[in-house]
C-alpha positions as CSV (number, residue, x, y, z in Angstrom):
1,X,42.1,78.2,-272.4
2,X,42.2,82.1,-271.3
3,X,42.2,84.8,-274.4
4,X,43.1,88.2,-274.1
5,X,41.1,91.3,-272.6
6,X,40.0,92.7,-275.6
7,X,38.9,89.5,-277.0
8,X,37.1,89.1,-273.7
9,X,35.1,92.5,-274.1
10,X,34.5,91.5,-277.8
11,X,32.5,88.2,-276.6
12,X,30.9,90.4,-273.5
13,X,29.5,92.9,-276.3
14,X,28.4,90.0,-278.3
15,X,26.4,88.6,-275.1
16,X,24.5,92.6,-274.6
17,X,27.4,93.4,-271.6
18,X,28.1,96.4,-271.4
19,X,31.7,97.9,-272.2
20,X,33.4,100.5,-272.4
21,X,35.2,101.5,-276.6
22,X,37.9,100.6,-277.3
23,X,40.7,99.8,-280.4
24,X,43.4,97.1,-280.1
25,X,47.5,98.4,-281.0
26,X,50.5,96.9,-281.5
27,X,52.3,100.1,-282.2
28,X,52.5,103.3,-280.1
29,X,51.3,104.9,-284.3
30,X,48.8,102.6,-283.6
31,X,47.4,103.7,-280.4
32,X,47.4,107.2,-280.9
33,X,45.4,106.9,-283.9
34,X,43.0,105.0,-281.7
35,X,43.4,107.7,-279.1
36,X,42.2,110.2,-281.4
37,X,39.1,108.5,-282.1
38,X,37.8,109.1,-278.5
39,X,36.9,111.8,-276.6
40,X,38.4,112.9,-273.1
41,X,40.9,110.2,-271.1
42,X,42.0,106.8,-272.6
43,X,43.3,104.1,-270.6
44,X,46.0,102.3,-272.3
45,X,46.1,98.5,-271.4
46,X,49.0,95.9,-271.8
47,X,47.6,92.7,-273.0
48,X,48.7,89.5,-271.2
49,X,47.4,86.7,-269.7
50,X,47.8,87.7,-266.5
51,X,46.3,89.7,-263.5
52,X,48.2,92.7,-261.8
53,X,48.9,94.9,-264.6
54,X,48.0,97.9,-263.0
55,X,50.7,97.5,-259.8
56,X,53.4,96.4,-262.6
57,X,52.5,99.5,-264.8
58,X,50.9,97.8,-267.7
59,X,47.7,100.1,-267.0
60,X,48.5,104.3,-267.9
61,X,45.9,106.7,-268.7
62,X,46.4,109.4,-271.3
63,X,45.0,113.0,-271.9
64,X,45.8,113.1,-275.5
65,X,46.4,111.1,-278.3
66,X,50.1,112.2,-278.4
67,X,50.1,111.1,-274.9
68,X,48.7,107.8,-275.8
69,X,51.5,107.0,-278.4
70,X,54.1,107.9,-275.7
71,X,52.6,105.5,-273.0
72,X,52.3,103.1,-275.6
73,X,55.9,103.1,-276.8
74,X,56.4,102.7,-272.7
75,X,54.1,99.1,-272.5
76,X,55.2,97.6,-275.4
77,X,57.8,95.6,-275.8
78,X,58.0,95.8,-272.1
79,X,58.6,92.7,-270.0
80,X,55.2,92.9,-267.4
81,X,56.3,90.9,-264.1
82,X,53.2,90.6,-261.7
83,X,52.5,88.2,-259.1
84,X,50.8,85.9,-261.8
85,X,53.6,86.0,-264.5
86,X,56.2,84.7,-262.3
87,X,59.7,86.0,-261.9
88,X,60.5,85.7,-265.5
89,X,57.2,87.8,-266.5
90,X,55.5,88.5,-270.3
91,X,56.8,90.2,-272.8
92,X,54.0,92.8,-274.2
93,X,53.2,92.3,-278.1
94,X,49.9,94.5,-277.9
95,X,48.2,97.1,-275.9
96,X,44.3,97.9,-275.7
97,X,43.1,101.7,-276.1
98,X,40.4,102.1,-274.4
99,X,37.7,104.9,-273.6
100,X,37.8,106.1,-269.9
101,X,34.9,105.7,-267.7
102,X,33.3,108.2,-265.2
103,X,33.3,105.9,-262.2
104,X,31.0,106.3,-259.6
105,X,31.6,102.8,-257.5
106,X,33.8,99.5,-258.5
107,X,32.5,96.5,-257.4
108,X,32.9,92.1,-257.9
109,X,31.1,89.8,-260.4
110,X,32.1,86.2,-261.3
111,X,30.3,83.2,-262.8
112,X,32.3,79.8,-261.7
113,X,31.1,76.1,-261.9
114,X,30.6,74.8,-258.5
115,X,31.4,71.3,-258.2
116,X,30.6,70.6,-254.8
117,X,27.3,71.9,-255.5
118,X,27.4,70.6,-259.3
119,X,25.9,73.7,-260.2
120,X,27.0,77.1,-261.4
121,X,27.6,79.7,-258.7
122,X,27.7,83.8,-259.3
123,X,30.0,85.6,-256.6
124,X,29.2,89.3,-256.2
125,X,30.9,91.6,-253.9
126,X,31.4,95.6,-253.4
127,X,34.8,94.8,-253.2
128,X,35.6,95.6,-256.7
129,X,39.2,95.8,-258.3
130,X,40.7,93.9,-255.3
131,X,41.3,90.2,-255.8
132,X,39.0,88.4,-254.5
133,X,41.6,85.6,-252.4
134,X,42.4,88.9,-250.9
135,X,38.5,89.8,-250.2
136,X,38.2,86.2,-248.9
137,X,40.7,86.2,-246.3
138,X,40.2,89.6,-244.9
139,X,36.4,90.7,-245.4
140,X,34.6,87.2,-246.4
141,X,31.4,88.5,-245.0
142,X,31.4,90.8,-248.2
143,X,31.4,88.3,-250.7
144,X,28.5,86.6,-252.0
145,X,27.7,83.4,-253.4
146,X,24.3,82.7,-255.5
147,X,24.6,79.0,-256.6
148,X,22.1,78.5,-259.9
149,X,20.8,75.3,-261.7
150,X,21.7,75.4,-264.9
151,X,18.6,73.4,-266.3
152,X,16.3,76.0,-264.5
153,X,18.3,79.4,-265.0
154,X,18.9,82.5,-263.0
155,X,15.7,83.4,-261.6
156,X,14.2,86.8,-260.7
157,X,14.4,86.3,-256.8
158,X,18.3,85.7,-257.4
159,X,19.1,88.7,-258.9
160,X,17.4,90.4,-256.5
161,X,19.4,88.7,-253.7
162,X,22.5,89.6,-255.9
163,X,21.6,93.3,-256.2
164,X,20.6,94.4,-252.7
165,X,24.0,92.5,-251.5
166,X,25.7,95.3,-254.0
167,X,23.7,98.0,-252.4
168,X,21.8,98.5,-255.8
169,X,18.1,100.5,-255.9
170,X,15.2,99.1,-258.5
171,X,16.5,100.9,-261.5
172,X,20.1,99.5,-261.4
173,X,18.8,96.0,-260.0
174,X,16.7,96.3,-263.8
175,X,20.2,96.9,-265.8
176,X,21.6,94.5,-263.5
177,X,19.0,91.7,-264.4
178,X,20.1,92.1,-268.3
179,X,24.1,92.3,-267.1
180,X,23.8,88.8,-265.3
181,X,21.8,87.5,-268.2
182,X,24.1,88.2,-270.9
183,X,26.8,86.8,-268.7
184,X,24.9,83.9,-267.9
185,X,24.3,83.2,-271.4
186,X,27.5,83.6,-272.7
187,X,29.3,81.3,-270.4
188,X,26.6,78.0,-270.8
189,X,26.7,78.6,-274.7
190,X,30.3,79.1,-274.8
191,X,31.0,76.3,-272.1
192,X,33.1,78.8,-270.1
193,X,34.5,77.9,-266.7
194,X,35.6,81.6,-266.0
195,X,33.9,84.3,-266.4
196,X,35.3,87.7,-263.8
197,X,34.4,90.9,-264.2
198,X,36.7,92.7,-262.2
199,X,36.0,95.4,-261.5
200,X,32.4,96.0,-262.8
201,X,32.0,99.7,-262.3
202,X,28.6,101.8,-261.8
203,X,28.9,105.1,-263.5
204,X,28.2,108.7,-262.3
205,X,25.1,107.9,-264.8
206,X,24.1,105.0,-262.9
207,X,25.2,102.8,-266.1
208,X,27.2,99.3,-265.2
209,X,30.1,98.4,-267.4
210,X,32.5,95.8,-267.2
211,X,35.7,97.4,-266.8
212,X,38.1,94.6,-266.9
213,X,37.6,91.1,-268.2
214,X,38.8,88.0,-267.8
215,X,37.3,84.3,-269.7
216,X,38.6,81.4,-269.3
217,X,37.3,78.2,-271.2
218,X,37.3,74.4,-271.0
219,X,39.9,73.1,-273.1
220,X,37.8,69.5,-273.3
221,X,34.9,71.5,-275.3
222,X,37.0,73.7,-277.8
223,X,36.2,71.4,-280.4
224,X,32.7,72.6,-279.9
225,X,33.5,75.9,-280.5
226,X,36.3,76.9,-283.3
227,X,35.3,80.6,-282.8
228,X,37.3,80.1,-279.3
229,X,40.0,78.3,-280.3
230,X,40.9,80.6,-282.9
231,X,42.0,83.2,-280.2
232,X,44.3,81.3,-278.7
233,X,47.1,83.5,-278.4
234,X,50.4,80.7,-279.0
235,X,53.0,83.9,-277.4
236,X,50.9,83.6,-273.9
237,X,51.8,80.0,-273.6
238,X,54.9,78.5,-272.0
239,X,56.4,76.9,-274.4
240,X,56.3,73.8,-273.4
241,X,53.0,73.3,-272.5
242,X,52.3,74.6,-276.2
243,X,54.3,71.6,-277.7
244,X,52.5,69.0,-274.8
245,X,49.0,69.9,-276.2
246,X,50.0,69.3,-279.7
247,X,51.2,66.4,-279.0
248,X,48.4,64.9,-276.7
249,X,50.3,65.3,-273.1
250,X,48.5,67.0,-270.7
251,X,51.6,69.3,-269.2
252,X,52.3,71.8,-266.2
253,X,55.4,72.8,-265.3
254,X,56.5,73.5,-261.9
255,X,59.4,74.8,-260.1
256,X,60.7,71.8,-258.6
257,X,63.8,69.1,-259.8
258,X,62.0,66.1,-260.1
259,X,60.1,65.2,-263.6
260,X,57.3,63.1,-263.8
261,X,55.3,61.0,-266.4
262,X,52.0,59.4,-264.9
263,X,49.5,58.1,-266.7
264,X,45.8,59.3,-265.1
265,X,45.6,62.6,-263.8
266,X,44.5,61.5,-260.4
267,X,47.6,59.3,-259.8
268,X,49.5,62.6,-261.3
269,X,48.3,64.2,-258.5
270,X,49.0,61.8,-255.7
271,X,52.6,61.5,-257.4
272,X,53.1,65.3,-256.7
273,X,51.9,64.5,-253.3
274,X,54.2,61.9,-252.2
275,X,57.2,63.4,-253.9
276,X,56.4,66.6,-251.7
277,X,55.7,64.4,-248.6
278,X,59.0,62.7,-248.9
279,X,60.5,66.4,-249.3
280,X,61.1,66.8,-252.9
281,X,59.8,69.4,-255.1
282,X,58.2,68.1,-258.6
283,X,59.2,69.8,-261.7
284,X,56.0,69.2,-263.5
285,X,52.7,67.5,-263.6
286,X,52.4,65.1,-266.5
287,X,49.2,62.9,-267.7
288,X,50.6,60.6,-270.5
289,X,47.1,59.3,-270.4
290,X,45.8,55.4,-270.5
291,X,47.0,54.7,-273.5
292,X,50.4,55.7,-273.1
293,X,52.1,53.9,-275.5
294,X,56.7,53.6,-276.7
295,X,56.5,56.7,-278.7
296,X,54.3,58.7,-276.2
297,X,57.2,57.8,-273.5
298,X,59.6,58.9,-275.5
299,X,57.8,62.5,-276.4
300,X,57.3,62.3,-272.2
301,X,60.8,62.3,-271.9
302,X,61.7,64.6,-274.6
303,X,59.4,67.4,-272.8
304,X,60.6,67.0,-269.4
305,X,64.1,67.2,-270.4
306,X,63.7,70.2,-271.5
307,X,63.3,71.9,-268.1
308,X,67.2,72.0,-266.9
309,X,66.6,71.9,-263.6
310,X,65.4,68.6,-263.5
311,X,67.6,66.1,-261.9
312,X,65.5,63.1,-261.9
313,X,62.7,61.7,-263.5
314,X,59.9,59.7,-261.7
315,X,57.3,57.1,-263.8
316,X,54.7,56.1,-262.5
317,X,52.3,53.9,-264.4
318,X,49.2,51.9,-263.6
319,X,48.5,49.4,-266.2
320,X,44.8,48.7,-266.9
321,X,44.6,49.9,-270.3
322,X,48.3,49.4,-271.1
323,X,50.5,46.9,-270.2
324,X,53.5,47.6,-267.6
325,X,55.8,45.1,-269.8
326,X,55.1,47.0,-273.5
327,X,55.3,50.3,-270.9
328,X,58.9,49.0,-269.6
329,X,60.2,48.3,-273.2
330,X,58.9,52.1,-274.3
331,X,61.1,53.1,-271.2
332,X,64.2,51.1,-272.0
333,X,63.8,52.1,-275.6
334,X,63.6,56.0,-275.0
335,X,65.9,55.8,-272.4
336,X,68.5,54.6,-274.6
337,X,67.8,56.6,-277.8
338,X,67.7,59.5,-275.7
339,X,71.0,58.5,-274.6
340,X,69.3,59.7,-270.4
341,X,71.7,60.8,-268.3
342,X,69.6,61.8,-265.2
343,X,68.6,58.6,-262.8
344,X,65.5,57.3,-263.9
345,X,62.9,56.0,-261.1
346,X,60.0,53.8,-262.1
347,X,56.9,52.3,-260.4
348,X,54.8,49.5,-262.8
349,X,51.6,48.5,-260.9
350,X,48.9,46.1,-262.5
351,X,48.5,44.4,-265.6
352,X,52.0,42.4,-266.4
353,X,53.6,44.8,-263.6
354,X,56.0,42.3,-262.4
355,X,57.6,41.3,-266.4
356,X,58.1,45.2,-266.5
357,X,60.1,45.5,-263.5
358,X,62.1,42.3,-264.8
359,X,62.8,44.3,-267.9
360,X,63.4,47.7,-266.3
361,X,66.2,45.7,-263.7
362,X,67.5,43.6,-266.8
363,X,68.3,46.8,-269.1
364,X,71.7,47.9,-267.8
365,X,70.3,51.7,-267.5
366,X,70.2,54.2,-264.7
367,X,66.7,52.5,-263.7
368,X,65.5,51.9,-260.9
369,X,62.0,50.0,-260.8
370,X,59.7,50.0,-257.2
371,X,56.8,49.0,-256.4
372,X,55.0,51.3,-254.0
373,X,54.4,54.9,-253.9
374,X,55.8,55.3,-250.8
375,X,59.5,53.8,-252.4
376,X,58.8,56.0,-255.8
377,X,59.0,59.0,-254.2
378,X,61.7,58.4,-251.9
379,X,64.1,57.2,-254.4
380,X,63.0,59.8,-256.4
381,X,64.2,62.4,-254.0
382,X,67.0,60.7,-253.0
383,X,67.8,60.5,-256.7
384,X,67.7,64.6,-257.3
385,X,69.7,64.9,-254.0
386,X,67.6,64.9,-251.7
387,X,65.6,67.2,-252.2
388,X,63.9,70.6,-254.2
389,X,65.8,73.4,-255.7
């Protein structure tokens, strides 16, 4: 789950991070009169759930208060398009006001779970307010990676390690000590598995701030934490994703023409896999889960449909939990009350696979059953026309 900027900084100044003031508006009255509350330059932020506001000009500073109202009534209600909305982009409901900072340097801090390493790892770099894919590929020796056990904690020697990569003397290694820390603290606690500061600034007073934010959190431990879940912000979402997690579906949707309902997310994945292999272009990754039972098909369906650029839709079911034959009925049935139109492909393998097939090939639908992975996503393909959008 990702929340917004400003609820981001909120949790950082929880933690002890430093950052800089700042008042949240939804109308441009609304951001002048935070404007007004703060001396010298604001910086007036669109809020989305996405990176590259700056470039799409979701990011304006303001001399004045009057100023501020006027770049405000520019960001809001804008549609931001950056390279992480997509074409279609995000409509901006809300802007941050926030106080400007005299900066002296801009550099990289991130806490990540490595699971290669099955540890937490901290990535540092002076290669602040670039992305850091970009960093990567151009100037990897200026990124580094400090992996820490979680049941022993950040330790002295590591901070160390981290500062003098940053270029930092004793005094701001000791503020950088209690930056790490709160950050360190806040993500275990929190059970984070994002937490970017981007870009962390030094000050002309040798202060560190986090200028931007960004959290992410695991969905699988929000029930630990109702604080979190409570800033879910429902307008970020795409829509359909939304309606998959109240209804127990586990739902991505892509940009391909062929829908697909798998239950497990690792045979999800392979299905993506072979549908690309054979030279298709999925639509969407759907995990219907073990126990995917008639009425979670038929809510399957009903979700995938509602992309209109898919032209087929691929099941592919392992029956451990579940049975293929009570699988095969739930496909027949929603098939037919859904009245599907688009050819449906489906591949039963395991427990009473064989009765499914029998059922699918005995329905009189647009089915047709397989039995390897291979044949799935080649008749899947060939079933969308040969190919993606």
């Amino acid at each position: 789950m990702n929340v917004h900027e400003y609820q981001a900084k909120e949790l950082l100044r929880e933690y002890g991070v430093p950052v800089p003031a700042g008042t949240l508006a939804t109308t441009p009255a609304e951001a002048e009169a935070a404007a007004r509350g703060m001396p010298g330059v604001v910086v007036v932020k669109a809020q989305v759930h996405a990176g590259g506001r700056g470039k799409a000009g979701g990011i304006k500073l303001a001399k004045s208060a009057n100023e501020a109202k006027h770049v405000a009534s520019e960001i809001l209600g804008m549609t931001l398009r950056s390279h992480q909305t997509g074409p279609e982009g995000k409509i901006v409901r809300k802007v941050y006001v926030e106080a400007g900072s005299e900066i002296e340097s801009e550099l990289y801090l991130a806490v990540v779970v490595d699971r290669s390493a099955e540890k937490l790892a901290i990535i540092a770099s002076t290669e602040g307010g670039m992305e850091i894919e970009t960093v990567a590929a151009r100037s990897p020796e200026k990124i580094l990676t400090v992996t820490i056990d979680p049941n022993v904690g950040l330790a002295a020697y590591q901070v160390r390690e981290i500062g003098f990569s940053l270029g930092f003397d004793t005094d701001r290694i000791a503020k950088l000590d209690s930056f790490l820390r709160g950050l360190m603290r806040l993500f275990v606690e929190l059970d984070a598995s994002l937490v970017e500061i981007n870009p962390l600034v030094v000050t002309v007073g040798g202060d560190l701030i986090a200028l931007d934010a960004k959290l992410n959190f695991d969905d699988s431990a929000l029930y630990r934490h109702p604080e979190i879940e409570k800033l879910r912000d429902p307008d970020e979402e795409e829509p359909r994703e939304r309606e998959a997690r109240e209804i127990d579906l586990a739902y991505v949707g892509l940009d391909g023409n062929i829908g697909c309902m798998v239950n497990g997310a690792g045979l999800a994945m392979a299905t993506l896999d072979v549908i690309s292999l054979c030279g298709g272009n999925p639509a969407n990754f759907l995990d219907a889960g073990g126990g995917a039972d008639q009425e979670k098909v038929r809510d399957a369906f009903k979700l995938i449909l509602r992309d209109p650029n898919v032209k087929a839709i691929l099941v592919n079911i392992f029956g451990g939990i579940v049975r293929c034959d009570l699988i095969a009925e739930g496909v027949v049935a929603a098939a037919s009350e859904l009245g599907l139109e688009v050819p449906l492909v489906v591949r039963l393998q395991g427990n009473k696979a064989a009765e499914g097939r029998a059922i699918l090939a005995s329905s009189g639908l647009n089915i047709t059953p397989v039995e390897t992975l291979r044949e799935a996503g080649e008749a899947a393909v060939a079933a969308a026309g040969g190919g993606g959008r």
